[in-house]
C-alpha positions in Angstrom: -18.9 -78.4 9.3 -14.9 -78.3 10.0 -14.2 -74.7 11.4 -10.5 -74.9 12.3 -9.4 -73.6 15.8 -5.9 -72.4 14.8 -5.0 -70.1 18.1 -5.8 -69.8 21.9 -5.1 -67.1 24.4 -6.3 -66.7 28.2 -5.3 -64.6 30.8 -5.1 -65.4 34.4 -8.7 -65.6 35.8 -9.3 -64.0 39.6 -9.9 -60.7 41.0 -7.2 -58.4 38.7 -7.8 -55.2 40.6 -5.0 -53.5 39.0 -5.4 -54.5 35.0 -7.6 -52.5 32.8 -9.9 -54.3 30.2 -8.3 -53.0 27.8 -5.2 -54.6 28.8 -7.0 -58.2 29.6 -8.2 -58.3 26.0 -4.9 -57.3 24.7 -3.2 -60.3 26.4 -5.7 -63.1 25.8 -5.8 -61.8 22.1 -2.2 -61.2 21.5 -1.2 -64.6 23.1 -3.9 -66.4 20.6 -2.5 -64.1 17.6 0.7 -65.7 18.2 -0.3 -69.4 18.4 -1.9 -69.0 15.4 1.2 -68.0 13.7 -0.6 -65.1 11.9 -1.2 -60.9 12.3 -3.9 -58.7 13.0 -4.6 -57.9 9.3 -5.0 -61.6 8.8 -8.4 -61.2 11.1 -11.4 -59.7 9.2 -14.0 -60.2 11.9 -13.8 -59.6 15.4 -16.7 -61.2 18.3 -16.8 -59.7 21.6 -18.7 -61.5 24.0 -19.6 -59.8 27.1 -22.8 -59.3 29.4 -22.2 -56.8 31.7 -20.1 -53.6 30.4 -23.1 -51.3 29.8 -24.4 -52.1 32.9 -20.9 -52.1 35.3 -18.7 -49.9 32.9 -21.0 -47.8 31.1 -19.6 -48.9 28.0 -21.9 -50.4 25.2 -19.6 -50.1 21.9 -17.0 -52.5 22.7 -16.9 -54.5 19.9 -15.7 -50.8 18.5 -13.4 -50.1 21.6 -11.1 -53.4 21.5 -11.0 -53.6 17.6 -9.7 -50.4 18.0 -7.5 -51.5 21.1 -6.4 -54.0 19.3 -5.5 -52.5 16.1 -8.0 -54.2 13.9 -10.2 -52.9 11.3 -12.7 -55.5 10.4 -16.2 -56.1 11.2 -16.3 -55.7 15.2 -19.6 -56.1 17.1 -20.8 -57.8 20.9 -22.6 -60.7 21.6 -24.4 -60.2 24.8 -26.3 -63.8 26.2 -25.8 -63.3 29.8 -23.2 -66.1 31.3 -23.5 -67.4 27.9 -22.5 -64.2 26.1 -19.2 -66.1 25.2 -20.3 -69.7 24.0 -22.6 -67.1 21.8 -19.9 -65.3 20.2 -18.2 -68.5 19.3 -21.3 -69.9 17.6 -21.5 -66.2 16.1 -18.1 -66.3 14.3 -18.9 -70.1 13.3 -21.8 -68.7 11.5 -20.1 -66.0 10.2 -17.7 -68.3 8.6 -19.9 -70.8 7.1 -21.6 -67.5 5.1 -18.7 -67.6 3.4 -18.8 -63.7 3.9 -16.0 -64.4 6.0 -12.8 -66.1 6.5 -10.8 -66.1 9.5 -12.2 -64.6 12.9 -11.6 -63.9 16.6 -13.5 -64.4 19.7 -12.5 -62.6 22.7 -14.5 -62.9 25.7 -14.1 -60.8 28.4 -15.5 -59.5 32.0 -14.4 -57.1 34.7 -16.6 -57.7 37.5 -14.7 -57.3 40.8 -13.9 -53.6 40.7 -17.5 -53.3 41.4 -19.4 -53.9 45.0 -21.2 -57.0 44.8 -24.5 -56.2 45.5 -24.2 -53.9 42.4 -23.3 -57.1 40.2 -25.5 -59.2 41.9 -28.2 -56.4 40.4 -26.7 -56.5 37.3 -26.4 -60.2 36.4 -30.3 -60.6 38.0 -30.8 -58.6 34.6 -31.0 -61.8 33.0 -34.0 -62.9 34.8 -37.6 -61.4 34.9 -39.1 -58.9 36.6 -41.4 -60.6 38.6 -37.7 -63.1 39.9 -36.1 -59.4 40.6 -38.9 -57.9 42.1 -39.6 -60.6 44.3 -36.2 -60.8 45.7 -34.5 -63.1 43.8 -31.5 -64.0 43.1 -29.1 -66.6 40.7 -28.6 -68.7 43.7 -31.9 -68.6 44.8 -33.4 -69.9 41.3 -30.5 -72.6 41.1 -31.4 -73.5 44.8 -35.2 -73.9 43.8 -33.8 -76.5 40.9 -31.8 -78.0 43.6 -34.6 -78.9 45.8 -36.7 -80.3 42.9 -33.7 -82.1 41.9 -33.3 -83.8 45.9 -37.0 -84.3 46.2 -37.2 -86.5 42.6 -34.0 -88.5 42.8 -33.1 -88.2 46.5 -29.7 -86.5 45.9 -28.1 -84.6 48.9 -25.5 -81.5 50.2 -23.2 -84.1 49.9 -23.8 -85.0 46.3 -23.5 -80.7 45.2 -20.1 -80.9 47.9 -18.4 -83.6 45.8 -18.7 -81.3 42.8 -16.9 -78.2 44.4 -14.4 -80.5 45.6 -13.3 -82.1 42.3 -13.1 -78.8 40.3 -11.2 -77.7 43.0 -9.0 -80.6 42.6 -8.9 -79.7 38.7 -8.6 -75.9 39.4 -5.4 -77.0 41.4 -3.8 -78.1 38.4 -4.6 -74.7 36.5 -1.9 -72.3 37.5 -4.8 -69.6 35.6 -7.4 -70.7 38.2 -8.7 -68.0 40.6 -8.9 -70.7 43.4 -6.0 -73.2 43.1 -6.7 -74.8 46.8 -8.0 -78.1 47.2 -11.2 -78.7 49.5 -13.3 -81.2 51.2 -16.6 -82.0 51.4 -16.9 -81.0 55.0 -15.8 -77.7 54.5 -17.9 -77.2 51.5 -21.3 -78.2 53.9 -19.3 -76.0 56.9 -19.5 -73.0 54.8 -22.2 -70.2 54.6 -25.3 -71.0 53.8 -26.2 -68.4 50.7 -29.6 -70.5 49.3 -30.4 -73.2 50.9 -29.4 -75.9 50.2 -26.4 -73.8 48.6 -23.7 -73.1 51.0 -21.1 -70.9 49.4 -18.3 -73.1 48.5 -21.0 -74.6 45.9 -21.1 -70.9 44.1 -19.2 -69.7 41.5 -17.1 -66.6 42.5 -17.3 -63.3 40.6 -14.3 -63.5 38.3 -12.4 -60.8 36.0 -10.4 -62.3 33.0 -10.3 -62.5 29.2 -9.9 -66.0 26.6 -9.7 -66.0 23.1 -10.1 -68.0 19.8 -8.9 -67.9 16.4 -11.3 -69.4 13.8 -10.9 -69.8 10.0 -13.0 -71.3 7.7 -9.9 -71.4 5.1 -9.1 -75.2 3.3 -5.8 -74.8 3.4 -5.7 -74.0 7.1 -4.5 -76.8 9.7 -7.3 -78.7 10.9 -5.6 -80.6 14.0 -8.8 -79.3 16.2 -11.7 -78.5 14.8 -15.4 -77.4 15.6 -17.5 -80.3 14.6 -20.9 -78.5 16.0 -22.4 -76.0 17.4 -25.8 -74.9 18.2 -27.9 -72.9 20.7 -31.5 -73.7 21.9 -33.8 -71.4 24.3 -36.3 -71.8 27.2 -38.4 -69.6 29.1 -36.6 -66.4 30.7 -37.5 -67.5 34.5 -38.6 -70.7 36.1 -42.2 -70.6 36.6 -43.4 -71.4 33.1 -41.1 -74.1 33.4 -42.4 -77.5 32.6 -39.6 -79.4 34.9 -37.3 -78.1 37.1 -34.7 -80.9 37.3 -33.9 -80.1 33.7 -32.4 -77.2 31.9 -34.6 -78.6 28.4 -32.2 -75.6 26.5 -29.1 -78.0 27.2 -30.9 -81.0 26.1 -32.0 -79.7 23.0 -29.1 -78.0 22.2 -27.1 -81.2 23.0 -29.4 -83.4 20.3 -28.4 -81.5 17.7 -24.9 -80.9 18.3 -24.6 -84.3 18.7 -26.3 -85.0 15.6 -24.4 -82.6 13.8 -21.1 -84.1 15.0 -22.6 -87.6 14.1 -21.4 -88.7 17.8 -23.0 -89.8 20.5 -22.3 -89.0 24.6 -20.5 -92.0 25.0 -18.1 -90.9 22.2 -16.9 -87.9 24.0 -13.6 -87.9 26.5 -13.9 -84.6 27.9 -16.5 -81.9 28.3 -16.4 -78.3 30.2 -20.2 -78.1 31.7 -21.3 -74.8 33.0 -21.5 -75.1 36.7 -22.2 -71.8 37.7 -23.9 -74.1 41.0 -22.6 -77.5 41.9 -26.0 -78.2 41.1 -26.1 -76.9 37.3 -23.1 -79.4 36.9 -25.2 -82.4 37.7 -28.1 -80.9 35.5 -25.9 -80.8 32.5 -24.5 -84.0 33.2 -27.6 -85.7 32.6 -29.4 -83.2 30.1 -26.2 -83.8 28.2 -27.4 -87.2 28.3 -24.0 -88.6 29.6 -26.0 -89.8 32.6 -29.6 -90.9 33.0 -31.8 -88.6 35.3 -30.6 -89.0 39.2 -27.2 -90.7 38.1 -24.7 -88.0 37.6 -24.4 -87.6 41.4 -23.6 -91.2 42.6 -21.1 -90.9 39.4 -19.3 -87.7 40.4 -19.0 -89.0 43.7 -17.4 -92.1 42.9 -14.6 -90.3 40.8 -16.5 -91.4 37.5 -15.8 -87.5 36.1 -12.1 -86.9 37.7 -8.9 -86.3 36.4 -6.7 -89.7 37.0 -9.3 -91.6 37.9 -12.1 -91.6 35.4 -12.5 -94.5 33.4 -13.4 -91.9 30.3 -15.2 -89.0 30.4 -13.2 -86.1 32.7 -15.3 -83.2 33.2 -14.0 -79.2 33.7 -10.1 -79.9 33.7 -10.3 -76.2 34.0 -11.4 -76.5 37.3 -15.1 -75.2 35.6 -17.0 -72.0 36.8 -16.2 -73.5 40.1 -12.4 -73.3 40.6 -11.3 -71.8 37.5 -13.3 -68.4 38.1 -16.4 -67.1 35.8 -15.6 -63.9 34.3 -19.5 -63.8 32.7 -18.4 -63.2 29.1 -15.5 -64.8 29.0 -16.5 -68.1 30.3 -17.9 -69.6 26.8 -14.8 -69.2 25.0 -12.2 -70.2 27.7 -14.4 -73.7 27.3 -13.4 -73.8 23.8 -9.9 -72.5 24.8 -9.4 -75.5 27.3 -10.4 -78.3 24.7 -8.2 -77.1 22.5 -5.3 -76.6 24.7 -6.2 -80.4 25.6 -6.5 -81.7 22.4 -3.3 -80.4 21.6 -1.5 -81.7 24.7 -0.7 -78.0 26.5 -2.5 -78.3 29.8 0.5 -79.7 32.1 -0.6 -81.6 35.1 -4.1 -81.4 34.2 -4.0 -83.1 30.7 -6.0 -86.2 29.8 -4.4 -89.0 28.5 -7.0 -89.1 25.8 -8.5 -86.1 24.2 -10.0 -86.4 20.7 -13.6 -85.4 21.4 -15.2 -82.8 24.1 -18.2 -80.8 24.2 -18.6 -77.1 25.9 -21.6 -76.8 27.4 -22.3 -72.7 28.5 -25.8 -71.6 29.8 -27.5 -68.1 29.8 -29.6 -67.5 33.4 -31.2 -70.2 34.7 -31.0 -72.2 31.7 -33.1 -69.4 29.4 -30.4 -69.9 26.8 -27.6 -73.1 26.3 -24.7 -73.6 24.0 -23.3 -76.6 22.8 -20.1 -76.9 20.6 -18.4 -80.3 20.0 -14.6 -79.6 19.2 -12.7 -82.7 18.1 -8.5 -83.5 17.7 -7.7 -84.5 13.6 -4.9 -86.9 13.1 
């Protein structure tokens, strides 16, 4: 499978009180239009991935609404997966490509969350949990704290271990001028801050984010295949955690992983960069090791050591973006600005932040509490 990625757009992620979403989708698509080098009639299907606009904007047709915005007339339809509503409508439009029923696509993913007061998107994202987690209270930060403690009580890792996270995608997210948070932080202040669900203070939360990325994907031989999609599959688990058989794994991103990995015909150890969904410092460790780039209770010690950062990793760098963390998580956008940021680095386009070597990466974006994963590998040609 060799789906070229021919263009990339993102807007600025953060709280954008006074754009529209119209506007956000017509910059992040616009800008990828252009680094493709081609026009809207080129496009023949459009992917919208988004989670919350039915619930938050009263708006369920938008695959309709931006193709219209955008002044397309192709096949146009939403991909909703929760957090992983974008990763989805990348491996959508990869699928709709290798039907052959089409040719060239774009994936825009896109969220407006901050307009909103945040107990009312709170309510809304717990939407992708069950009943019985919403009825009894809980929340996203509540489940992810529940893995956290399972996590500490098997392999001994501490507040300090989840702080080191925060503080290196900060570090990265400082090098993003399109991060929401661009300030750097330590791993005092990260334990100093509020405590949201313990053990979960809230400088190890992702913030509520609005902001729009997109792809351009063609199937087309005679397109240029300098980065390409290599993979790309998605595996499921149960909707909440207490059918769970482990909870210091998401088994979704290790299945998903095997056969992307397969697919690719690579293995971990082959890849140079990766953007991991780390909606939680914690989920950033889980997906280190159920990516199988660390054995189980070693992805901490490794963060922690620099093993994962930007100038001083060895290989692997992990969310040069800065990650849900620093960069921001825009729900339904956060999937494809993963795929956005490979590329951009395997093309040499990401300024202070770029890796010396790029060739291989994997995006790694999760649905819930790990209900749903997606796994693409993207790789540099030539």
């Amino acid at each position: 499978m060799k789906i070229s990625i021919l263009g990339t757009g993102m807007t600025k992620f953060g709280e954008l009180w006074g754009i529209s979403p119209r506007t956000l989708a017509r910059e992040a698509v616009n800008d990828a239009l252009s680094d493709a080098g081609i026009v809207q009639k080129d496009i023949d299907l459009l992917i919208v991935g988004n989670m919350l606009s039915a619930l938050l904007g009263n708006q369920q047709h938008i695959g309709a609404l931006f193709a219209e915005e955008l002044g397309l007339s192709c096949a146009a339809f939403t991909v909703e997966g929760a957090c992983a509503s974008g990763g989805l409508a990348v491996h959508t439009a990869v699928m709709g490509l290798l039907s052959g029923q089409y040719k060239t696509a774009c994936v825009l993913g896109i969220e407006k969350m901050t307009d909103h007061k945040p107990e009312l998107v709170s309510s809304a994202l717990m939407a992708a949990g069950t009943n019985e987690e919403r009825l009894s209270g809980g929340t996203f930060p509540g489940m992810y704290a529940l893995l956290a403690r399972s996590h500490m009580s098997a392999f001994g890792t501490t507040s300090e271990d989840l702080a080191s996270v925060a503080v290196k995608n900060h570090y990265h997210g400082s090098l993003n001028p399109k991060a929401q948070y661009q300030n750097q932080i330590t791993i005092e202040q990260v334990l100093k801050s509020g405590c949201i669900a313990d053990p979960l203070k809230l400088l190890d939360c992702s913030p509520m984010t609005d902001g729009a990325a997109a792809v351009i994907v063609t199937s087309k031989k005679t397109a240029k295949k300098s980065v390409t999609i290599e993979a790309s599959f998605v595996a499921t688990d149960s909707l909440g955690l207490s059918t769970r058989a482990s909870l210091t794994e998401l088994s979704s991103s290790r299945k998903a992983a095997y056969k992307a990995f397969h697919q690719a015909g690579i293995k971990p150890k082959d890849c140079d960069i990766a953007e991991v969904h780390d909606c939680f410092t914690i989920a950033e460790l889980l997906a280190l090791e159920d990516l199988g780039f660390y054995q189980k209770g070693k992805a901490s010690s490794a963060v922690r050591a620099g093993e994962v950062t930007h100038g001083s990793s060895k290989h692997l760098v992990v969310n040069t973006s800065g990650g849900l963390k620093a960069c921001g998580h825009p729900v339904g956008a956060t999937g494809v600005k993963q795929i956005v940021e490979l590329a951009d680095q395997m093309r040499g386009r990401c300024g202070k932040r770029q890796v010396h070597k790029a060739d291989i990466g994997i995006a790694h974006n999760v649905g819930g509490s790990g209900a749903t994963a997606v796994v693409h590998v993207v790789k540099r040609n030539g």
